[in-house]
C-alpha positions as CSV (number, residue, x, y, z in Angstrom):
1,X,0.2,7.2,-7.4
2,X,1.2,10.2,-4.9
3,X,-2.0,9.2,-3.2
4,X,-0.9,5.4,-2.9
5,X,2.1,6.8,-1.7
6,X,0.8,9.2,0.9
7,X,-1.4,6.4,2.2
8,X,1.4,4.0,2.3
9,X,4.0,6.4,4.0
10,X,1.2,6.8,6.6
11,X,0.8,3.1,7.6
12,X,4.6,2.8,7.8
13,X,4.6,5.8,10.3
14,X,1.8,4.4,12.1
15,X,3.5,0.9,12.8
16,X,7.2,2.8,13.6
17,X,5.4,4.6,16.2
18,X,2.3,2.2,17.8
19,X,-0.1,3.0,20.3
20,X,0.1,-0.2,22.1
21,X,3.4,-2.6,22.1
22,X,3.2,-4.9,19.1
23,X,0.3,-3.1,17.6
24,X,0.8,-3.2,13.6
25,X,-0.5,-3.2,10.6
26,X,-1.4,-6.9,9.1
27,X,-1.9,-5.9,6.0
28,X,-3.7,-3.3,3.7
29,X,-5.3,-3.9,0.0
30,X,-4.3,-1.5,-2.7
31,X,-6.1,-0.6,-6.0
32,X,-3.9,-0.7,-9.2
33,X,-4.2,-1.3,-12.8
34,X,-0.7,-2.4,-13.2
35,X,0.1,-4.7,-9.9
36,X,3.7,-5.4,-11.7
37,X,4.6,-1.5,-11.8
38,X,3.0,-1.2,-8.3
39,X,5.1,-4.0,-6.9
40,X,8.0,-2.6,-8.6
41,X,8.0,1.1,-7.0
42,X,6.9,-0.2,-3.4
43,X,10.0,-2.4,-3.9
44,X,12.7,0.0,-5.4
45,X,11.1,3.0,-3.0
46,X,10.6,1.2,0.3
47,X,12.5,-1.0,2.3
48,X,10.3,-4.2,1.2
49,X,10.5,-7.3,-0.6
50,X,8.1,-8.6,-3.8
51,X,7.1,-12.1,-2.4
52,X,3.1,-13.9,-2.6
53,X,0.3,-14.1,0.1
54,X,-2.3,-17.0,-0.3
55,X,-0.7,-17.4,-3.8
56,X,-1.6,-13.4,-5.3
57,X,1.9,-11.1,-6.1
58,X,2.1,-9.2,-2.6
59,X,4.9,-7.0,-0.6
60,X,6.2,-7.3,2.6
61,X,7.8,-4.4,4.2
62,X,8.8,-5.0,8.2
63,X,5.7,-6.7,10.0
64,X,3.2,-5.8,7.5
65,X,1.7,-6.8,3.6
66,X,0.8,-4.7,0.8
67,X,-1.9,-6.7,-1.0
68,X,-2.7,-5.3,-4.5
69,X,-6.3,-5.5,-6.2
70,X,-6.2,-5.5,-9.8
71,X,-8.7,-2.8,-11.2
72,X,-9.1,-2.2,-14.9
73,X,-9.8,2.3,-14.3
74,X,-7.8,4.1,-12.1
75,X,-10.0,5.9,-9.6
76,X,-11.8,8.8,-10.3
77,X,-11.2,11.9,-8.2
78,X,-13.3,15.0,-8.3
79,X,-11.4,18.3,-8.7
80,X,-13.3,20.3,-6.0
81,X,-13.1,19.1,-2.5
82,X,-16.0,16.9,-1.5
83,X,-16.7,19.1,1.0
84,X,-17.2,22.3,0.6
């Protein structure tokens, strides 16, 4: 999940620091095979809250969502860099 992670550290960074007053993220869509273990470390490593959005398991952390897509195969990443 360090990718997750990364991603996620970034967006809270970006809304800390907007460009324009009140700009934030709404909400961003997530990728996991397990959305109970993801809920469960954005929840015990972030300041956020497990709560729903439009009825689907979500997290709220300070003005913005983390909605979670249930995926049966992790991502596949290529060892090399895609570009070379």
């Amino acid at each position: 999940m360090p990718k997750a992670v990364f991603a996620f550290a970034f967006c809270l960074t970006a809304a800390a620091q907007p460009t324009l007053p009140g700009a934030h993220f709404h909400h961003l869509h997530l990728n996991a095979t397990n959305t109970a273990a993801a809920i469960d470390f954005y929840t015990t490593k972030f300041e956020a809250e497990k709560s729903s959005y439009h009825g689907q398991p979500a997290v709220f952390t300070q003005k913005s969502w983390i909605l979670f897509n249930k995926v049966d195969k992790p991502l596949i990443t290529r060892s090399r860099p895609f570009v070379d």
